[in-house]
N, C-alpha and C positions, 0 to 999 in steps of 0.2 A: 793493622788496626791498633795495634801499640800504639803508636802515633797518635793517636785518634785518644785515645785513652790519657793519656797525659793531659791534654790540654779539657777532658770532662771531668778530672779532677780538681782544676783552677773555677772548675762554672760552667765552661761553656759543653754546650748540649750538641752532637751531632747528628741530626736524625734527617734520612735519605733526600726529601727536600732542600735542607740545608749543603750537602755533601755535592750534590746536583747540580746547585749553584755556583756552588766555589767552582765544579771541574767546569763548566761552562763559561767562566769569567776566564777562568786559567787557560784555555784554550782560546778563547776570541784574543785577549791580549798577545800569546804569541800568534796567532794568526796576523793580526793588525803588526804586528812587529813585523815578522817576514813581509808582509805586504809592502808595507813602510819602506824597510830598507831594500827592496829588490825595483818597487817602483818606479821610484824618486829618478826626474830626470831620465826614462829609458832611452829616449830616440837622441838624446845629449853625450857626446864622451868627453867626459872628464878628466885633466890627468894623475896619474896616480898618485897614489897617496895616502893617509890617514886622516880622520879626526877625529882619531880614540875616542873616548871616553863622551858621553853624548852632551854632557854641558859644559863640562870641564875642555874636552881639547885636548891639544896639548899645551896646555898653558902653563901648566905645574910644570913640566918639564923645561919648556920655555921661560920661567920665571927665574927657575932654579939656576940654569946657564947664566940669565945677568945678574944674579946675584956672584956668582963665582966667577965673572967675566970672563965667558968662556963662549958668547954666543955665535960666535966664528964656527966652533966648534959642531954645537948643536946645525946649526945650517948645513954646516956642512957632510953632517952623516945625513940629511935628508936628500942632501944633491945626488950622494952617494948611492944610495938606496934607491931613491924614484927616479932623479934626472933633475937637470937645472928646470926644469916647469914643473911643480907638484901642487899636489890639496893639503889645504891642513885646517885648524881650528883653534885661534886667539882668539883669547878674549870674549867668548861665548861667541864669533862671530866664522863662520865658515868661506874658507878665500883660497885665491890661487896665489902663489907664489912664483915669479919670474924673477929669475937668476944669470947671471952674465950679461956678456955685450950683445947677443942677442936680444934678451929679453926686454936688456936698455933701448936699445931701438926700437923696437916696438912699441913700449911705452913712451921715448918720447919723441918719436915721428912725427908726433902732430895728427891734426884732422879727428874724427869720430868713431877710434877703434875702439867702441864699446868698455874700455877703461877708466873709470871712477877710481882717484883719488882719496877718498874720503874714508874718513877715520872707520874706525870698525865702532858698530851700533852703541858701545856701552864707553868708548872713549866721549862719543858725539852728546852722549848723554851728561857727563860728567862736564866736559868743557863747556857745554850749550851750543845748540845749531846756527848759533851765528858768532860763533870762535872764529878766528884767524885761520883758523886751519881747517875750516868747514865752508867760509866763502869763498866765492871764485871770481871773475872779471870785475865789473866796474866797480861796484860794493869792496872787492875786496883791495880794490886797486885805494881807494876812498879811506878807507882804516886804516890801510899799511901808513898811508902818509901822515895820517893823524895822529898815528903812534909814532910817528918816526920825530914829526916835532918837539912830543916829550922827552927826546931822549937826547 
């Protein structure tokens, strides 16, 4: 109750109602947290992986390798560690990453294996949802050529 005493010397007053509440909020929140994170996706497996930090990512880490051009690098202690398929978290945006000639083919075999292309949420937002790099068939067939004229 030390503790407690410190901060009734700044003003603030702790008395059993108020004490009650806090342990109540501080308890639903980790509750809601474990729930959160054990939920999410059960009957789904994922492959392994991280996306540390919950908004961040790993994108400081990731930022930090192209600054030192070293991004060879970083990829590749992730291969190391999870496997050429893992999870990870750019750009405020949560994704799988495929790696090798496998994964190449996979993506590009063609047909409708549930693979989107498309920028992660906060690139799409900066470029705008109808960037070069955000369309796809005729439209984008349309633009390519219209800028290719300028050039």
């Amino acid at each position: 109750m030390d503790f407690l005493s410190e901060f009734s010397d700044l003003g603030f007053e702790f008395k059993p109602p108020m004490i009650a509440i806090l342990l109540v909020t501080l308890i639903a929140l980790v509750f809601g947290f474990f729930r959160l994170k054990f939920s999410l996706l059960p009957d789904k497996k994922l492959p392994p992986g991280s996306f540390e930090f919950p908004l961040l990512g790993e994108s400081v880490s990731f930022a930090r390798a192209q600054k030192q051009d070293r991004t060879d690098e970083w990829m590749q202690t992730r291969i190391d560690k999870y496997g050429p398929v893992f999870k990870t978290s750019l750009l405020g945006s949560k994704m799988v990453v495929l790696t090798g000639q496998v994964g190449n083919r996979f993506e590009f075999s063609g047909g409708d294996n549930g693979i989107s292309f498309n920028q992660p949420g906060t690139v799409a937002k900066i470029l705008g949802k109808y960037s070069l790099l955000e369309i796809s068939g005729p439209q984008h067939k349309l633009i390519r050529g219209a800028i290719s004229n300028f050039l």
